[in-house]
Kinemage of the C-alpha trace (Angstrom):
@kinemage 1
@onewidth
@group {chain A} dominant
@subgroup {mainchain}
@vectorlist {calphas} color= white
{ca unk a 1} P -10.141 21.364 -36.616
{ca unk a 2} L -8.065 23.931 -34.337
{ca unk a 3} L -4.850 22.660 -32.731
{ca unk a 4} L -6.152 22.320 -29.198
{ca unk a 5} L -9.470 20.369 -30.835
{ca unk a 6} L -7.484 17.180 -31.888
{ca unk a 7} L -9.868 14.181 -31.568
{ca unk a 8} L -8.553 11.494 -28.798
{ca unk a 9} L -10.422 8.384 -28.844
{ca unk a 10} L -9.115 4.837 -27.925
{ca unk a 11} L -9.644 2.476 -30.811
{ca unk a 12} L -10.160 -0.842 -29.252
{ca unk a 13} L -8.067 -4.084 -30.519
{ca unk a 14} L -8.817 -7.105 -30.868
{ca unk a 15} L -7.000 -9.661 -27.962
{ca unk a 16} L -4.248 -12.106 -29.368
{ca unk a 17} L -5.484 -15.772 -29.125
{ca unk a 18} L -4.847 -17.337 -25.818
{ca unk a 19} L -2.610 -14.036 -24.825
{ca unk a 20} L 0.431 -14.898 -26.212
{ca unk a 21} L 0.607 -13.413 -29.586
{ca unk a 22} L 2.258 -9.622 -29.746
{ca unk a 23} L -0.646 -7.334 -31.036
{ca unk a 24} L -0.041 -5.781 -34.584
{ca unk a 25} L -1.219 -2.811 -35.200
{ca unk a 26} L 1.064 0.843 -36.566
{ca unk a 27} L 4.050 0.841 -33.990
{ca unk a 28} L 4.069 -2.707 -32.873
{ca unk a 29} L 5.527 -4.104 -35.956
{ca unk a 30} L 8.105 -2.825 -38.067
{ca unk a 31} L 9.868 0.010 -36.602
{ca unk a 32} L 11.721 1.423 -40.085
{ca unk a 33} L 8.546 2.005 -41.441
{ca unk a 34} L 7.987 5.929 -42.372
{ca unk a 35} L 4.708 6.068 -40.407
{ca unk a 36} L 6.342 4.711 -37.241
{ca unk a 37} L 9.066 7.166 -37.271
{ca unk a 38} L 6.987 10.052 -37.768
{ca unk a 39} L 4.533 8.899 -35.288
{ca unk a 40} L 7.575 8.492 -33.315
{ca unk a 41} L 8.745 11.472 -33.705
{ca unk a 42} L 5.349 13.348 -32.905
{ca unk a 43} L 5.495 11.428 -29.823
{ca unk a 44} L 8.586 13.379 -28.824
{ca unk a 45} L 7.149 16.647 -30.038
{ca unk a 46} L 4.120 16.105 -27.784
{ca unk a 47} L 5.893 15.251 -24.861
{ca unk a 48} L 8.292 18.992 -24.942
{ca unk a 49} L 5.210 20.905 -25.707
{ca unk a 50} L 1.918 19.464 -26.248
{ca unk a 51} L -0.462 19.339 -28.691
{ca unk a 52} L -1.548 22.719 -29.515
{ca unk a 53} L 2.153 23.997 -29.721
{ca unk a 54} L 3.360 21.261 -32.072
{ca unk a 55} L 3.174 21.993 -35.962
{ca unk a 56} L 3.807 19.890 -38.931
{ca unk a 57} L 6.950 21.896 -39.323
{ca unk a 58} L 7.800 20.726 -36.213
{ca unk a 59} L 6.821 17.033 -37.160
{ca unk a 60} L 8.522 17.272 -40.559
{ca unk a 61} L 11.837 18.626 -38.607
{ca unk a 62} L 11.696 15.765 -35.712
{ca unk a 63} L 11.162 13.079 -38.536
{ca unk a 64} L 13.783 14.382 -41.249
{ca unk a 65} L 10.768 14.071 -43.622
{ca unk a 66} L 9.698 16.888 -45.819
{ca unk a 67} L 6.195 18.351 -45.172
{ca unk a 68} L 5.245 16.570 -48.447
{ca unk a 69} L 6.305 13.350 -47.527
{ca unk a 70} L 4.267 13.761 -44.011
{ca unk a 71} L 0.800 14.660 -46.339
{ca unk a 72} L 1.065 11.810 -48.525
{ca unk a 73} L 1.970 9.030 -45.520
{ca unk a 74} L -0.865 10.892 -43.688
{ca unk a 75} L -3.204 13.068 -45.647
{ca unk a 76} L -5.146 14.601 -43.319
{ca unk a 77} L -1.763 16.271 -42.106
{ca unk a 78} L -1.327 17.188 -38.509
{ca unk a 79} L -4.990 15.885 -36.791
{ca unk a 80} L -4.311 13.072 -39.012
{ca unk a 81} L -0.635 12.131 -37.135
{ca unk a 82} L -2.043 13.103 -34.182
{ca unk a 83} L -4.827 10.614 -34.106
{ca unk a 84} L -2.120 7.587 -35.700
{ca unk a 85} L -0.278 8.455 -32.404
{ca unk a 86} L -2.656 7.702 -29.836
{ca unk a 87} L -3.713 4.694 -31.828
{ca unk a 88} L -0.303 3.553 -31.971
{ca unk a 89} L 0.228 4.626 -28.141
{ca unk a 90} L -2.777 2.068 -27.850
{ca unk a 91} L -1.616 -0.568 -29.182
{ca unk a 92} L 2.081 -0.719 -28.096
{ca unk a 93} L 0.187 -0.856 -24.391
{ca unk a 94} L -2.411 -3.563 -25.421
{ca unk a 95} L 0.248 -5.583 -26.673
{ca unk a 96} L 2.517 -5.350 -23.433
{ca unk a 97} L -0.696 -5.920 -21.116
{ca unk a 98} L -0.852 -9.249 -23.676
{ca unk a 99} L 2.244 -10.655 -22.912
{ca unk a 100} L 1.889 -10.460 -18.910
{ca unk a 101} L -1.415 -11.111 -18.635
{ca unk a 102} L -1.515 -13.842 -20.794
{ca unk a 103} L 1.419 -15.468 -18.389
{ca unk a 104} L -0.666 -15.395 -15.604
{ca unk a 105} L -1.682 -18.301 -13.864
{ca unk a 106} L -4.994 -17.624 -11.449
{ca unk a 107} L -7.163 -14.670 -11.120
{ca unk a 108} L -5.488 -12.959 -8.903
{ca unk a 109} L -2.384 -12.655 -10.940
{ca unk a 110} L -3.841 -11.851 -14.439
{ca unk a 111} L -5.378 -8.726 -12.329
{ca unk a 112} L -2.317 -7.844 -10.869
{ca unk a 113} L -0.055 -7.751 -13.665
{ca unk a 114} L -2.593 -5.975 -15.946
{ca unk a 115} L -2.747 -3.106 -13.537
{ca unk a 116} L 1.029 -3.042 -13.072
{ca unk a 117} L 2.026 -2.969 -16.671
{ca unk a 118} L -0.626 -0.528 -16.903
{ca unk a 119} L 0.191 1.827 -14.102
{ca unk a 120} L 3.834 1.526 -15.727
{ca unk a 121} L 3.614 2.157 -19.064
{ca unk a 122} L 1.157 5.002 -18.358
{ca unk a 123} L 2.566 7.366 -15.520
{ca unk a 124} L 6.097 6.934 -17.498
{ca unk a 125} L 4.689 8.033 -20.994
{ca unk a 126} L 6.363 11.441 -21.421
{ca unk a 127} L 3.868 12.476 -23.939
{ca unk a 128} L 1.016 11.493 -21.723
{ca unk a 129} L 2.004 13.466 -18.260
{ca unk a 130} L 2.640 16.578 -20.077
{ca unk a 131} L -1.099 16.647 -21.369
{ca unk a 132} L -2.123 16.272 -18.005
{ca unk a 133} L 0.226 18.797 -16.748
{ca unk a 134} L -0.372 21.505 -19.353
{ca unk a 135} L -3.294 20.188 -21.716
{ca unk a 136} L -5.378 19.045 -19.469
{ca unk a 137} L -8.551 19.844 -21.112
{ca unk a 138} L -7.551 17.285 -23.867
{ca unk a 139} L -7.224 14.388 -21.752
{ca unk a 140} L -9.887 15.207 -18.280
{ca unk a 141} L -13.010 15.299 -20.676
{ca unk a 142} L -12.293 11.850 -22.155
{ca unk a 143} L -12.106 10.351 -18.617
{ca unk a 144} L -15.541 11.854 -17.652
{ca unk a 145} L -19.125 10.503 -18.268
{ca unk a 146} L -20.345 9.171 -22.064
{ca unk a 147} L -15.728 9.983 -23.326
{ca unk a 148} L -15.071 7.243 -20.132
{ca unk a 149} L -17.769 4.507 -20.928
{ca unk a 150} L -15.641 4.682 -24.920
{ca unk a 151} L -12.773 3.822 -22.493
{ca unk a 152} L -13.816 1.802 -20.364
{ca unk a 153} L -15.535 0.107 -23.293
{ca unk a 154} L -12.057 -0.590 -25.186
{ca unk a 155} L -9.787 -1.423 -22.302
{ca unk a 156} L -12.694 -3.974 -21.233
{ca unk a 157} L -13.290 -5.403 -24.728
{ca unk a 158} L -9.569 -5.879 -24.551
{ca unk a 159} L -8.898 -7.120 -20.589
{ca unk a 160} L -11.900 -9.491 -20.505
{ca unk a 161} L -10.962 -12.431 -22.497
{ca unk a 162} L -7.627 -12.863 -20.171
{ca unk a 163} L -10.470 -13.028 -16.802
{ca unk a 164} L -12.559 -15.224 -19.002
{ca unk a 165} L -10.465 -18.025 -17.853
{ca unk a 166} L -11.582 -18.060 -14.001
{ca unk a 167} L -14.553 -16.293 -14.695
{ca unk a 168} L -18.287 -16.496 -16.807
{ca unk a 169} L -17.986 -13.665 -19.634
{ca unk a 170} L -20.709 -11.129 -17.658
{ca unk a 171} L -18.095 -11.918 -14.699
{ca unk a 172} L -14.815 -11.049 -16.579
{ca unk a 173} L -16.161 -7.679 -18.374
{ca unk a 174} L -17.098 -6.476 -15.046
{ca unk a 175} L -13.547 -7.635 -13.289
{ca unk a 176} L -12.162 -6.119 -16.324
{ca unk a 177} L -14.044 -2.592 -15.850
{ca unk a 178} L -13.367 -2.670 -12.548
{ca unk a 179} L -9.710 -2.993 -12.749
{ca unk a 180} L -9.830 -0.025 -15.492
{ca unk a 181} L -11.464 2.510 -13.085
{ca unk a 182} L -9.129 1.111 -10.398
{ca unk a 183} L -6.237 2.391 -12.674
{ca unk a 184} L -7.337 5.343 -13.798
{ca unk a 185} L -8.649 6.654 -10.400
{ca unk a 186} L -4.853 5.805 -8.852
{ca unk a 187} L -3.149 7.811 -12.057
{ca unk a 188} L -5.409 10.442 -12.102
{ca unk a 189} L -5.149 11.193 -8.146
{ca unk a 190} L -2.132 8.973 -6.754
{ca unk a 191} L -3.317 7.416 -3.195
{ca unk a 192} L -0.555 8.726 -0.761
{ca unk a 193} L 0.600 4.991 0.375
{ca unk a 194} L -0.520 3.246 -2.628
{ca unk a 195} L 1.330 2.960 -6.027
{ca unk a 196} L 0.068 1.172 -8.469
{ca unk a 197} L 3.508 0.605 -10.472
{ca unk a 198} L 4.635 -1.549 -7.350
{ca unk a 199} L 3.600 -5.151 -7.205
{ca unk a 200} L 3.258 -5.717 -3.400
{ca unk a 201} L 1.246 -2.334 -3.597
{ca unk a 202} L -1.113 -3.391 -6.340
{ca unk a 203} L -1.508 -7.264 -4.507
{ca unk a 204} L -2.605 -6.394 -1.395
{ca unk a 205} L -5.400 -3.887 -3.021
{ca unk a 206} L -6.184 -6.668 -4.965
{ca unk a 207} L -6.890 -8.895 -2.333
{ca unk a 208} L -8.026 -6.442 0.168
{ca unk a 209} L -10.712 -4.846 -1.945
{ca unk a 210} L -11.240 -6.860 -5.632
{ca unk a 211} L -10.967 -10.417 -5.267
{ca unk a 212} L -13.472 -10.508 -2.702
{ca unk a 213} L -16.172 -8.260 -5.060
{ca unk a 214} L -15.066 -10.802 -7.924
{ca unk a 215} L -15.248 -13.588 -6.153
{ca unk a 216} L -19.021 -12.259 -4.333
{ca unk a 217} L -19.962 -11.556 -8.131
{ca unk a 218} L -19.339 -14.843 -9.094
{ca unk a 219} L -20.737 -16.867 -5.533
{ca unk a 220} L -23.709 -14.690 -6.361
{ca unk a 221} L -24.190 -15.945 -10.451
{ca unk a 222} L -24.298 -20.097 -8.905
{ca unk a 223} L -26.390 -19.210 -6.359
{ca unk a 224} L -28.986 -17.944 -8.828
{ca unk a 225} L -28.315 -20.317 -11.400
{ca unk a 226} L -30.678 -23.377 -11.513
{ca unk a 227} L -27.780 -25.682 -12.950
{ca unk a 228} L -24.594 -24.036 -11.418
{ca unk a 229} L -21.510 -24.592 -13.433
{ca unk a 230} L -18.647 -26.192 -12.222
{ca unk a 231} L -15.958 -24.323 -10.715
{ca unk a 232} L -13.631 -22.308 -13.055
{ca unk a 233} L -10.375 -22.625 -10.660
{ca unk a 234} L -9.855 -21.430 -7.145
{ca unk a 235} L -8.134 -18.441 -6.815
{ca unk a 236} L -4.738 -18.831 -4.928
Protein backbone atom coordinates (compact mmCIF):
# COMPACT_ATOMS: atom_id res chain seq x y z
CA UNK A 1 0.00 0.00 0.00
CA UNK A 2 1.56 3.54 -1.08
CA UNK A 3 1.72 6.27 1.58
CA UNK A 4 -1.13 8.40 0.28
CA UNK A 5 -3.35 4.86 -0.02
CA UNK A 6 -3.65 4.34 3.84
CA UNK A 7 -7.05 2.67 4.50
CA UNK A 8 -9.48 5.03 6.77
CA UNK A 9 -12.45 3.31 7.93
CA UNK A 10 -14.43 3.97 11.22
CA UNK A 11 -14.66 0.80 13.24
CA UNK A 12 -17.86 1.06 15.07
CA UNK A 13 -18.03 0.41 19.08
CA UNK A 14 -20.15 -0.95 20.93
CA UNK A 15 -22.29 1.82 23.39
CA UNK A 16 -21.50 1.58 27.25
CA UNK A 17 -24.63 0.31 29.16
CA UNK A 18 -27.02 3.00 30.05
CA UNK A 19 -24.22 5.74 28.80
CA UNK A 20 -22.30 6.02 31.65
CA UNK A 21 -19.46 3.69 31.34
CA UNK A 22 -16.07 5.28 29.58
CA UNK A 23 -15.58 3.19 26.30
CA UNK A 24 -12.36 0.96 26.25
CA UNK A 25 -10.84 0.49 23.41
CA UNK A 26 -6.53 1.40 22.41
CA UNK A 27 -6.23 5.09 23.77
CA UNK A 28 -9.03 5.22 26.20
CA UNK A 29 -7.43 3.16 28.80
CA UNK A 30 -4.04 3.08 29.91
CA UNK A 31 -2.05 5.85 28.60
CA UNK A 32 1.75 4.30 29.43
CA UNK A 33 1.05 1.63 27.27
CA UNK A 34 3.69 1.45 24.17
CA UNK A 35 0.86 1.35 21.59
CA UNK A 36 -0.76 4.51 22.99
CA UNK A 37 2.33 6.47 22.88
CA UNK A 38 3.23 5.61 19.51
CA UNK A 39 -0.21 6.08 18.32
CA UNK A 40 0.19 9.21 20.14
CA UNK A 41 2.93 10.18 18.73
CA UNK A 42 1.75 9.46 15.02
CA UNK A 43 -1.02 11.63 15.91
CA UNK A 44 1.41 14.52 16.20
CA UNK A 45 3.30 13.49 13.10
CA UNK A 46 0.03 13.61 11.13
CA UNK A 47 -1.07 16.75 12.29
CA UNK A 48 2.67 18.79 11.02
CA UNK A 49 2.54 16.96 7.80
CA UNK A 50 0.06 14.45 6.91
CA UNK A 51 -0.05 11.16 6.00
CA UNK A 52 1.90 10.67 2.96
CA UNK A 53 4.90 12.74 4.38
CA UNK A 54 5.13 10.85 7.67
CA UNK A 55 7.57 7.73 7.81
CA UNK A 56 8.21 5.17 10.39
CA UNK A 57 11.45 6.96 10.96
CA UNK A 58 9.53 9.69 11.73
CA UNK A 59 7.18 7.58 14.07
CA UNK A 60 10.11 5.75 15.66
CA UNK A 61 11.79 9.41 16.34
CA UNK A 62 8.36 11.06 17.80
CA UNK A 63 7.90 7.87 20.05
CA UNK A 64 11.65 7.33 21.29
CA UNK A 65 11.03 3.72 20.10
CA UNK A 66 13.36 1.98 17.77
CA UNK A 67 11.95 0.98 14.33
CA UNK A 68 12.06 -2.60 15.73
CA UNK A 69 10.15 -2.00 18.62
CA UNK A 70 7.36 -0.11 16.30
CA UNK A 71 7.22 -3.65 13.92
CA UNK A 72 6.76 -5.94 16.67
CA UNK A 73 3.91 -3.62 18.70
CA UNK A 74 2.49 -3.21 15.14
CA UNK A 75 3.58 -5.56 12.44
CA UNK A 76 2.19 -4.35 9.59
CA UNK A 77 4.50 -1.19 10.23
CA UNK A 78 3.39 2.19 9.08
CA UNK A 79 -0.42 1.36 7.39
CA UNK A 80 -0.60 -0.72 10.37
CA UNK A 81 -0.12 2.55 13.01
CA UNK A 82 -1.90 4.44 10.79
CA UNK A 83 -5.07 2.47 10.88
CA UNK A 84 -4.58 1.92 15.18
CA UNK A 85 -4.76 5.79 15.02
CA UNK A 86 -7.96 6.46 13.55
CA UNK A 87 -9.37 3.60 15.54
CA UNK A 88 -8.08 5.04 18.57
CA UNK A 89 -9.16 8.69 17.32
CA UNK A 90 -12.62 6.77 17.27
CA UNK A 91 -12.89 5.71 20.25
CA UNK A 92 -11.48 8.52 22.48
CA UNK A 93 -14.63 10.52 20.62
CA UNK A 94 -17.24 7.69 21.22
CA UNK A 95 -16.33 7.63 24.66
CA UNK A 96 -16.64 11.53 25.26
CA UNK A 97 -20.05 11.60 23.18
CA UNK A 98 -20.85 8.68 26.09
CA UNK A 99 -20.39 10.63 28.94
CA UNK A 100 -22.62 13.76 27.75
CA UNK A 101 -25.04 12.09 26.09
CA UNK A 102 -25.65 9.66 28.51
CA UNK A 103 -26.30 12.82 31.09
CA UNK A 104 -28.93 14.01 29.15
CA UNK A 105 -32.26 14.24 30.32
CA UNK A 106 -35.00 14.62 27.22
CA UNK A 107 -34.56 14.40 23.58
CA UNK A 108 -33.73 17.48 22.90
CA UNK A 109 -30.69 17.53 25.05
CA UNK A 110 -29.13 14.07 24.25
CA UNK A 111 -29.18 15.68 20.51
CA UNK A 112 -27.68 18.69 21.49
CA UNK A 113 -24.84 17.62 23.42
CA UNK A 114 -23.94 14.81 20.96
CA UNK A 115 -23.52 17.34 18.22
CA UNK A 116 -21.60 19.73 20.46
CA UNK A 117 -19.06 17.33 21.78
CA UNK A 118 -18.90 16.28 18.33
CA UNK A 119 -18.47 19.53 16.51
CA UNK A 120 -15.73 20.07 19.37
CA UNK A 121 -13.66 17.36 19.44
CA UNK A 122 -13.65 17.27 15.62
CA UNK A 123 -12.90 20.87 14.16
CA UNK A 124 -10.11 21.03 17.12
CA UNK A 125 -8.34 17.66 16.13
CA UNK A 126 -5.03 18.96 14.72
CA UNK A 127 -4.45 15.81 12.89
CA UNK A 128 -7.86 15.89 11.37
CA UNK A 129 -7.93 19.69 9.81
CA UNK A 130 -4.65 19.24 8.26
CA UNK A 131 -6.03 16.21 6.11
CA UNK A 132 -8.65 18.34 5.05
CA UNK A 133 -6.41 21.18 4.39
CA UNK A 134 -3.66 19.33 2.52
CA UNK A 135 -4.86 15.56 2.14
CA UNK A 136 -7.97 16.04 1.22
CA UNK A 137 -8.38 13.19 -1.04
CA UNK A 138 -7.93 10.89 2.07
CA UNK A 139 -10.70 12.15 4.00
CA UNK A 140 -13.56 13.76 1.00
CA UNK A 141 -13.98 10.17 -0.55
CA UNK A 142 -14.94 8.57 2.78
CA UNK A 143 -17.67 11.23 3.29
CA UNK A 144 -19.19 10.53 -0.20
CA UNK A 145 -21.73 7.83 -1.33
CA UNK A 146 -21.22 3.78 -0.32
CA UNK A 147 -17.42 5.37 2.25
CA UNK A 148 -20.48 7.72 4.05
CA UNK A 149 -23.29 5.03 4.56
CA UNK A 150 -19.83 2.93 6.59
CA UNK A 151 -20.05 6.24 8.55
CA UNK A 152 -23.05 6.98 8.96
CA UNK A 153 -23.51 3.30 9.74
CA UNK A 154 -20.96 3.44 12.85
CA UNK A 155 -21.75 6.81 14.32
CA UNK A 156 -25.56 5.58 14.17
CA UNK A 157 -24.92 2.08 15.57
CA UNK A 158 -23.20 4.09 18.25
CA UNK A 159 -25.73 7.41 18.78
CA UNK A 160 -28.96 5.36 18.64
CA UNK A 161 -29.20 3.57 21.84
CA UNK A 162 -28.83 7.15 23.79
CA UNK A 163 -32.35 8.36 21.43
CA UNK A 164 -33.72 4.96 22.20
CA UNK A 165 -34.91 6.39 25.38
CA UNK A 166 -37.63 8.94 23.91
CA UNK A 167 -37.83 7.19 20.86
CA UNK A 168 -38.94 3.44 19.08
CA UNK A 169 -35.48 1.92 17.74
CA UNK A 170 -36.49 2.66 13.71
CA UNK A 171 -37.10 6.29 15.35
CA UNK A 172 -33.69 6.68 17.16
CA UNK A 173 -31.38 5.25 14.16
CA UNK A 174 -32.94 7.75 11.98
CA UNK A 175 -32.60 10.81 14.73
CA UNK A 176 -29.24 9.40 15.10
CA UNK A 177 -28.35 9.57 11.17
CA UNK A 178 -29.79 12.62 10.98
CA UNK A 179 -27.82 14.32 13.58
CA UNK A 180 -24.55 12.67 11.84
CA UNK A 181 -25.18 14.34 8.42
CA UNK A 182 -26.18 17.47 10.39
CA UNK A 183 -22.52 17.42 11.73
CA UNK A 184 -20.69 16.58 9.06
CA UNK A 185 -22.44 18.96 6.55
CA UNK A 186 -21.66 22.04 9.27
CA UNK A 187 -17.72 20.77 9.50
CA UNK A 188 -17.32 20.13 6.12
CA UNK A 189 -18.83 23.67 4.91
CA UNK A 190 -19.26 25.91 8.19
CA UNK A 191 -22.82 27.85 7.87
CA UNK A 192 -21.74 31.59 8.14
CA UNK A 193 -24.04 32.30 11.43
CA UNK A 194 -24.15 28.86 12.64
CA UNK A 195 -21.46 27.00 14.72
CA UNK A 196 -21.98 23.93 15.76
CA UNK A 197 -19.31 23.99 18.77
CA UNK A 198 -21.70 26.66 20.45
CA UNK A 199 -24.61 25.43 22.46
CA UNK A 200 -27.21 28.23 21.89
CA UNK A 201 -26.12 27.76 18.13
CA UNK A 202 -26.64 24.03 17.99
CA UNK A 203 -30.28 24.46 20.26
CA UNK A 204 -32.02 26.62 18.27
CA UNK A 205 -31.16 24.36 14.97
CA UNK A 206 -32.30 21.74 16.95
CA UNK A 207 -35.51 23.02 17.63
CA UNK A 208 -35.96 25.01 14.56
CA UNK A 209 -35.34 22.21 12.11
CA UNK A 210 -34.92 18.47 14.04
CA UNK A 211 -37.19 18.12 16.79
CA UNK A 212 -40.04 18.87 14.75
CA UNK A 213 -38.90 16.01 11.85
CA UNK A 214 -38.32 13.69 15.04
CA UNK A 215 -41.12 14.42 16.64
CA UNK A 216 -43.40 14.20 12.89
CA UNK A 217 -41.45 10.75 12.55
CA UNK A 218 -42.64 9.56 15.60
CA UNK A 219 -46.61 11.28 15.50
CA UNK A 220 -46.49 9.52 12.16
CA UNK A 221 -45.35 5.64 13.64
CA UNK A 222 -48.84 5.92 16.35
CA UNK A 223 -50.83 7.09 13.84
CA UNK A 224 -50.18 3.98 11.77
CA UNK A 225 -49.91 1.70 14.49
CA UNK A 226 -53.10 -0.33 15.31
CA UNK A 227 -52.13 -0.48 19.16
CA UNK A 228 -50.12 2.82 19.63
CA UNK A 229 -47.64 2.69 22.40
CA UNK A 230 -47.67 4.84 25.16
CA UNK A 231 -45.79 7.91 25.15
CA UNK A 232 -41.96 7.68 25.60
CA UNK A 233 -41.60 11.29 27.40
CA UNK A 234 -42.44 14.71 26.11
CA UNK A 235 -39.78 16.56 24.90
CA UNK A 236 -39.12 19.82 26.95
Amino acid sequence: MGAAEATIELTPCEPPDQGRKVLHHLGAGDRSSTRVRIVDATLRCLARQGVAKTTLDDIARESAFSRATLYRTFPGGRDAIVEAVVDTEVARLFSSLAVVMGEATDLEDVLVAGMVEAARRLSAHRAVAYLVEHEPGLILPRLAFSQMDRILMAAGDFAAPFFARWLEPDQASRAAEWAVRIVLAYLADPAPRVDLARPEDTRHLVRTFVLPGILALRASAETQSPNPKPNKGAVQ
